[in-house]
ZALUM-476603 format. One line per field, with one value per residue (C-alpha): residue number from 1; z, x, y. Coordinates in steps of 0.02 Angstrom, whole numbers, plus 50000, padded with zeros to 5 digits. Example, Ala and Ser with C-alpha at 12.3 -4.5 7.8 and 13.67 -1.06 7.14 Angstrom:
2
num: [1;2]
pz: [50390;50357]
px: [50615;50684]
py: [49775;49947]
This chain:
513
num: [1;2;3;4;5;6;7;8;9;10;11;12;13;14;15;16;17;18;19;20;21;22;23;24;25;26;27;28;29;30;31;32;33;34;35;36;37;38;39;40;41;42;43;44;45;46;47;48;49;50;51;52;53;54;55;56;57;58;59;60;61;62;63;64;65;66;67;68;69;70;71;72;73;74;75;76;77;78;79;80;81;82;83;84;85;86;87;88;89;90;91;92;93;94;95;96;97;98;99;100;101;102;103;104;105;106;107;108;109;110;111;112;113;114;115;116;117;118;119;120;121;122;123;124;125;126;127;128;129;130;131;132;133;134;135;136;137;138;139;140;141;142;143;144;145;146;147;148;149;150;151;152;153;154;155;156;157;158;159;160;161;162;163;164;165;166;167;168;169;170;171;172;173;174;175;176;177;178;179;180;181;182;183;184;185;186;187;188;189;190;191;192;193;194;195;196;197;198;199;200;201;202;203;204;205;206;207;208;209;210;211;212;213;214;215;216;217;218;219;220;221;222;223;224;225;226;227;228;229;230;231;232;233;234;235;236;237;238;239;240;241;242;243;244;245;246;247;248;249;250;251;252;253;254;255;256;257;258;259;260;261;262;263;264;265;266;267;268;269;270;271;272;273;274;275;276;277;278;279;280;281;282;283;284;285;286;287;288;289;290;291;292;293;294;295;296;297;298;299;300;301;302;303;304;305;306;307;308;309;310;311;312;313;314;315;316;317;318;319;320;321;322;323;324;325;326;327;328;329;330;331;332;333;334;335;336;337;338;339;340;341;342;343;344;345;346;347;348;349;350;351;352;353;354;355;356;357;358;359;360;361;362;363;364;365;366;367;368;369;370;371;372;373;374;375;376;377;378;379;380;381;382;383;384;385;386;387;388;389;390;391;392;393;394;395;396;397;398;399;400;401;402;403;404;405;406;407;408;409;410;411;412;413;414;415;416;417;418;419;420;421;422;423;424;425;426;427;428;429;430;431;432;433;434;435;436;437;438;439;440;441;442;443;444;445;446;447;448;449;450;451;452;453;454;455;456;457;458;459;460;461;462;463;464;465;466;467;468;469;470;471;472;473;474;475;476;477;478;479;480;481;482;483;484;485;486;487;488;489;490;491;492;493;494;495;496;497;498;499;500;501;502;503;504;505;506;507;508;509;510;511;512;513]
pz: [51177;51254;51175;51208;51116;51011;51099;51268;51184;51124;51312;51403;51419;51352;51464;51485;51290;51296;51436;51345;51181;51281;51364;51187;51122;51280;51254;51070;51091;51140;50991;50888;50960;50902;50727;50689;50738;50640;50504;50520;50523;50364;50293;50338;50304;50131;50109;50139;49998;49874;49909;49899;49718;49659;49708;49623;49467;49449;49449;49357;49208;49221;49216;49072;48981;48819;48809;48819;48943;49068;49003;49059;49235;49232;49084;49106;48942;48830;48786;48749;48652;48555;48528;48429;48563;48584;48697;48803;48821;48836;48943;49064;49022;49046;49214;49271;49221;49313;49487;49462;49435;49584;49693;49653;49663;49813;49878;49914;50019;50117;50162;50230;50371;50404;50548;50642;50559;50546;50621;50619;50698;50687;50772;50760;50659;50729;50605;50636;50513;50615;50763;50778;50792;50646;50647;50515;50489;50436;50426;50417;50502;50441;50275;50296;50370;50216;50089;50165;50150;49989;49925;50033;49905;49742;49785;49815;49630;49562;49641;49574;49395;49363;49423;49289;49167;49207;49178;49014;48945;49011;48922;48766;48770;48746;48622;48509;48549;48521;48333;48395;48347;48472;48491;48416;48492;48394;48481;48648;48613;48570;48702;48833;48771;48734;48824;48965;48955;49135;49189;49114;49191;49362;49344;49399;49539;49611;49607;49696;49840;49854;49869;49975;50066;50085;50104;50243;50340;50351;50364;50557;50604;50593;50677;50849;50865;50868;51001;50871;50965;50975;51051;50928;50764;50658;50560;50674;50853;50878;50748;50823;50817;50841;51038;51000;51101;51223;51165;51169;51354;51402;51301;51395;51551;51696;51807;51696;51722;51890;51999;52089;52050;51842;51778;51661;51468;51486;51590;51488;51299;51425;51473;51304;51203;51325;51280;51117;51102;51199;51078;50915;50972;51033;50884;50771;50844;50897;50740;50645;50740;50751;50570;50524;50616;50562;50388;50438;50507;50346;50224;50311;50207;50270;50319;50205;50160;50138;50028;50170;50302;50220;50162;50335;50397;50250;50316;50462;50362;50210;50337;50354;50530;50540;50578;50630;50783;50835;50857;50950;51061;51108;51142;51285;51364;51556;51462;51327;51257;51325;51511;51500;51419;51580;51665;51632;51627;51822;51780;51857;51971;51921;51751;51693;51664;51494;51453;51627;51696;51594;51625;51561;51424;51363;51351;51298;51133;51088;51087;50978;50874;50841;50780;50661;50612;50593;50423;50333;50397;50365;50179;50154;50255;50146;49999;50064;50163;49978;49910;50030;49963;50034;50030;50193;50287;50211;50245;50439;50447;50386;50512;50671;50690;50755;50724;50816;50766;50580;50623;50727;50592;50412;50437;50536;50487;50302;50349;50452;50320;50172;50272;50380;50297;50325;50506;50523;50418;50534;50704;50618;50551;50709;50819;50706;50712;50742;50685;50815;50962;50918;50853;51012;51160;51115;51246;51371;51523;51536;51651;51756;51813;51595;51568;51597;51544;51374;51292;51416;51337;51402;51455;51270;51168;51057;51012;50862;50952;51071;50927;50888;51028;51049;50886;50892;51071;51165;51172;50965;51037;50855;50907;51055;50911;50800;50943;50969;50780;50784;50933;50867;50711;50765;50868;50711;50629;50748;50781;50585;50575;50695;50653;50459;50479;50580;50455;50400;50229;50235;50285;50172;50033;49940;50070;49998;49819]
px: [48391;48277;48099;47964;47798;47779;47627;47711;47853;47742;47681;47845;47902;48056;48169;48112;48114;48286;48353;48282;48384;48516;48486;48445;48606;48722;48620;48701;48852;48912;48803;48883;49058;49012;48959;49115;49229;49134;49151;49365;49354;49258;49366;49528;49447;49425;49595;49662;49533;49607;49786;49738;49664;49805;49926;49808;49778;49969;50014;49889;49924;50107;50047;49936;50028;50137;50344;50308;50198;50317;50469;50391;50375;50562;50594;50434;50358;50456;50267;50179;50350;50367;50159;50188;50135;50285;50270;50163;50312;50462;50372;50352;50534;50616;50522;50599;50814;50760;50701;50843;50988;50925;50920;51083;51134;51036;50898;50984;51108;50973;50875;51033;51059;50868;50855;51002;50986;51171;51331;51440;51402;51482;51663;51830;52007;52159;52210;52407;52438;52305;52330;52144;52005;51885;51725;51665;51524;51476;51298;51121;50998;50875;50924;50923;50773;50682;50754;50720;50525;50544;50651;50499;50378;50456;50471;50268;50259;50373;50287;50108;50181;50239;50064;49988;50140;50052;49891;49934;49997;49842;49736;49832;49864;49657;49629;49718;49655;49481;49555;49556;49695;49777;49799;49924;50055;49947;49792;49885;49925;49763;49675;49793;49731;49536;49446;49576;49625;49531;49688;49836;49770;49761;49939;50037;49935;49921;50126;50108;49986;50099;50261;50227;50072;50073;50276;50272;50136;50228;50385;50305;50238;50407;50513;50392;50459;50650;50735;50733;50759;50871;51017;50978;50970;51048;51190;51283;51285;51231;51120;50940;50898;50743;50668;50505;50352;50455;50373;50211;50263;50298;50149;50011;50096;50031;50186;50330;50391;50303;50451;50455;50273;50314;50155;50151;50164;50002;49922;49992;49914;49738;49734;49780;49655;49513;49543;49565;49395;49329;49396;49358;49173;49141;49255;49133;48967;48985;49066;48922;48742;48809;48857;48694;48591;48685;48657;48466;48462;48559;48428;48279;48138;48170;48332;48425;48591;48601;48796;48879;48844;48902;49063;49097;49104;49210;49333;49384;49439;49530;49641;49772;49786;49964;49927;49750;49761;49947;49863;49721;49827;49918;49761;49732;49883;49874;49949;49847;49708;49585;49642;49692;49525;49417;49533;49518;49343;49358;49285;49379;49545;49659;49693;49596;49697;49651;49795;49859;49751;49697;49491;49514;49646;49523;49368;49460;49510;49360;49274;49389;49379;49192;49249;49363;49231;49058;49116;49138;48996;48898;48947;48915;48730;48695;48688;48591;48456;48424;48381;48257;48090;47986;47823;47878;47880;47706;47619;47720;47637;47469;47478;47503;47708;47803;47979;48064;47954;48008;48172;48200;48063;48127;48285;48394;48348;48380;48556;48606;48578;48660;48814;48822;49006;49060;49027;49127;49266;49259;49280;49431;49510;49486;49582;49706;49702;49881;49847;49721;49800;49996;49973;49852;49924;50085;49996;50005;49971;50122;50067;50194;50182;50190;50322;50463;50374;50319;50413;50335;50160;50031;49832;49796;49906;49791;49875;49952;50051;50094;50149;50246;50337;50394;50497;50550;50601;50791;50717;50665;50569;50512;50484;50359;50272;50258;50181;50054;50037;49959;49859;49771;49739;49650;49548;49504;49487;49358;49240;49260;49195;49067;48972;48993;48885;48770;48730;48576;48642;48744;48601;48446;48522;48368;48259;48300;48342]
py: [49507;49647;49644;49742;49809;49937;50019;49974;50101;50229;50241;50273;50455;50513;50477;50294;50265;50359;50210;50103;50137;50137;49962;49903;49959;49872;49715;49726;49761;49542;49518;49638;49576;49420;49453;49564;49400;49301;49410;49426;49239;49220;49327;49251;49099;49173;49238;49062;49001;49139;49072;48865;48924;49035;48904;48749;48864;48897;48699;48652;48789;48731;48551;48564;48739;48692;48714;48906;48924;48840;48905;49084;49012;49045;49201;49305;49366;49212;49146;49322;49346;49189;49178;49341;49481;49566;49728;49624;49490;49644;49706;49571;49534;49700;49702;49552;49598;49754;49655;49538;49681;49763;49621;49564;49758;49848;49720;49585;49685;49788;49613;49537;49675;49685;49583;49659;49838;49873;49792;49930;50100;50244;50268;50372;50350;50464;50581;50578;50727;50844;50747;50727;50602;50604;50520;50388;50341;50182;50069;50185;50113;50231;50200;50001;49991;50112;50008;49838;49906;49964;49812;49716;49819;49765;49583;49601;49682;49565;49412;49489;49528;49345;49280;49409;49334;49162;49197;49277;49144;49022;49135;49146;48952;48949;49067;48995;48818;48880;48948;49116;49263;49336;49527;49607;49769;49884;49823;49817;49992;50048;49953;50066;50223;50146;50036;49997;50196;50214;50051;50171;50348;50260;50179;50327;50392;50213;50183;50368;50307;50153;50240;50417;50320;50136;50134;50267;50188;50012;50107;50190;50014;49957;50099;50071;49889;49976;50092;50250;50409;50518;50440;50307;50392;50272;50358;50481;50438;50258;50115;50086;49898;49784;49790;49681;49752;49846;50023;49954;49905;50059;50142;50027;49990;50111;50051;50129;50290;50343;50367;50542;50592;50577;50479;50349;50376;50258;50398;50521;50434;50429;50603;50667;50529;50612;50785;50751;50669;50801;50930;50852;50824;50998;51081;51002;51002;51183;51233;51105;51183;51374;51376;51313;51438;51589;51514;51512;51672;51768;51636;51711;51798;51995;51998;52127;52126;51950;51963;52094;51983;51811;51905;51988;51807;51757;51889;51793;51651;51750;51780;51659;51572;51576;51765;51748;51620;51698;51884;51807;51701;51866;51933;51832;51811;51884;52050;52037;52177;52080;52061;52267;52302;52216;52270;52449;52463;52409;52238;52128;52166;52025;51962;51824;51656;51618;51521;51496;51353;51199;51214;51402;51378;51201;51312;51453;51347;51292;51475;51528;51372;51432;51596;51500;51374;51450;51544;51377;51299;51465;51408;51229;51249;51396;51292;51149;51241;51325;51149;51076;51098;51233;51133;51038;51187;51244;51085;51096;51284;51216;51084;51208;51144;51290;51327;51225;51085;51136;51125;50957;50845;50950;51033;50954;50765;50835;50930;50769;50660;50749;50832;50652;50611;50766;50798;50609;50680;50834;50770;50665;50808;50931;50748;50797;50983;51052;51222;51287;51226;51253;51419;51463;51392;51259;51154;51274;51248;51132;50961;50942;50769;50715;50834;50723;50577;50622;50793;50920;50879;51016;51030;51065;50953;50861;50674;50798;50920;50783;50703;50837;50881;50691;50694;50865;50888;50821;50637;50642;50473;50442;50256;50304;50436;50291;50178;50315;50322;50170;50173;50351;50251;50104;50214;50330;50192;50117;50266;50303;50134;50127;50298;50256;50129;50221;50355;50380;50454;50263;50139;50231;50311;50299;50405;50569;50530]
């Protein structure tokens, strides 16, 4: 641990306090390390705890639970039923001849080909009458493999149902030991739409997260442990099947793929990851400190005109970019206006390659990206800059700051802590920007050592496009996407994380309250 003194500190220039945070924060990071293993182990440690007292509380309520209690260990809802609470118990019950029709229906039918995700592909039968072969198809992987997850889902909900159905009846078993009445339908009913109305107004959206979110997110962990692509696809040419890690293989190894010049997909994910950092940090930060000085420059005492100028720069987003960004990518193509403009006032003799070569095409992007982005930030800033309290800046004035002083000590720790969510939220959201770069470039410039590799991903391609081009192109590698799926979300994930908890807004919430 690095330790030094305060007044030592206050001594060393800039630059030595600046290496010095930075040596602080390296000497952290095995302590930090440390402390976030800890922490998973206290948690699983915890997680094991939760399960040793579900699993104690359910024996014991059986052991000690009356004739109804344990018969509803078998028929759910039997003791809310015979203890007089009937929706409660017909509910419970109708819920379980629901799971157990289905299983015996669907489920347990899609669990018994999970494992090998079909047996019988698709093939041809002569057709003596037309004296051709017909195909028939047969098992759907695609379709197995969905409703495995799914029938994986409702065991989960069934399994967590019968543990409420338990618990009901423990509680009910004590009420009326302690000479208590139980309620009643009616006050079931009216608790639903009363005091547990906030439970029943969250019950549809939740079964909506689970099913179009949850589901769809276990459903891509599984497809990149198969061979899913597009001469796999399941149904109509050939069933996909389990391959273990192999993707992730062939993902992280920098070996694979490099014959004749053709890098790795490894290399490939790196170069791609970088620019896509580089993009998202540059889209927003640009976007983030331009925005909030054009906002400071239309605020400021004298300037007239104050509504034309903040709707000229609504204009350029009213727009939408489905036109916008494919006029401007015209624009600077080698035959674009621009290039015939320059070139026509006798500027420059060759066109310029804006979209051509990577450096020009990457810097290229982001420019326009500012065009796109300053509006909105023009808007949010606006508002804020109104509410910080103008005696700051008269007690900076009184106190000789200038206005850059007023800006680095008032304005900007006051933006940065209020808009501090948003700016992480932004530099997510512009990793995942398809709109700017696909409707701009495509990619372009194509790399040509990736393009066999990895669905002739280009210079541009954020992790998106790239993305993109995977499932859509000849290969339709959906099991590679779905490895790099996962790979762009733990590293989300992890700088989401990470600058979270950095936040000032986060760690003092009560500074500017």
């Amino acid at each position: 641990m690095i330790k030094f003194n305060t007044l030592d500190y206050l001594k060393l220039s800039k630059w030595d306090r600046f290496c010095l945070k930075i040596a602080v924060f390296l000497n952290l990071i095995p302590a930090r390390i440390f402390a976030l293993v800890k922490k998973l182990l206290i948690l699983i440690k915890n997680l094991l705890l939760a399960i040793y007292n579900e699993a104690a509380d359910i024996l014991v309520t059986f052991i000690n639970g009356d004739w109804k209690t344990r018969l509803s260990y078998v028929v759910m809802g039997f003791g809310s039923i015979a203890r007089g609470q009937i929706l409660r118990g017909a509910l419970f019950l109708l819920f379980e001849i629901v799971f157990i029709l289905y299983m015996i229906l669907a489920g347990g039918h899609w669990l018994s080909l999970i494992t090998t995700l079909g047996k019988k592909g698709p093939s041809t039968t002569y057709d003596p009458i037309l004296d051709v072969y017909t195909p028939v198809y047969n098992d759907n992987s695609f379709k197995i493999l969905l409703y495995s997850v799914l029938t994986v889902f409702f065991i989960i909900a069934f399994i967590f149902t019968w543990r409420v159905n338990i618990k009901q009846n423990k509680i009910a078993q004590k009420i009326l030991a302690s000479g208590k009445k139980l309620k009643s339908s009616k006050d079931d009913l009216r608790s639903m739409v009363d005091d547990q109305f906030h439970k029943t107004l969250l019950a549809l959206p939740l079964t909506g997260i689970i099913i179009f979110t949850v589901l769809p997110i276990f459903f891509m962990i599984l497809v990149a442990f198969t061979n899913y692509d597009g001469s796999h696809n399941g149904f109509t040419n050939s069933l996909f099947t389990w391959v273990g890690l192999d993707n992730f293989n062939t993902m992280l190894s920098w070996t694979a793929n490099t014959q004749g010049g053709v890098q790795s997909y490894s290399a490939t994910f790196g170069e791609v990851l970088t620019w896509t950092l580089i993009w998202a940090f540059f889209a927003t930060f640009t976007n983030y400190f331009l925005g909030m000085f054009v906002a400071m420059a239309i605020n400021k005492k004298g300037i007239n005109l104050k509504k034309l100028w903040r709707t000229i720069l609504v204009l350029t987003i009213a727009i939408p970019q489905f036109i916008s960004l494919l006029y401007v990518g015209k624009m600077f193509a080698k035959n674009g206006i621009i290039n015939g403009f320059l070139m026509n006032m006798g500027w420059i003799e060759t066109a310029l390659p804006f979209w051509e070569k990577a450096n020009w095409a990457r810097v290229t992007v982001i420019l326009i990206n500012i065009w796109i982005g300053i509006p909105y930030l023009m808007l949010i800033t606006t508002g804020i800059l109104m509410n910080i309290p103008q005696d700051l800046y008269e007690s900076a004035r009184i106190d000789g700051a200038n206005a850059w002083q007023q800006y680095r000590k008032i304005t900007l720790p006051y933006m940065l802590f209020v808009t501090g969510p948003y700016l992480l939220t932004s530099f997510t959201g512009n990793m995942n920007n398809f709109n700017v770069i696909f409707l701009l470039t495509g990619g372009a410039p194509t790399n040509p050592a990736a393009s066999s590799a990895a669905g002739s991903v280009g210079y541009t391609d954020l992790l998106v496009t790239w993305l993109f081009k995977i499932t859509t192109g000849a290969e339709a590698a959906y099991n590679i996407a779905s490895v790099i799926g996962i790979l762009v979300f733990v590293a989300v994930a992890v700088i989401s994380l990470v600058v979270y908890n950095l936040l000032p807004s986060i760690k003092n919430e009560e500074d500017f309250q």
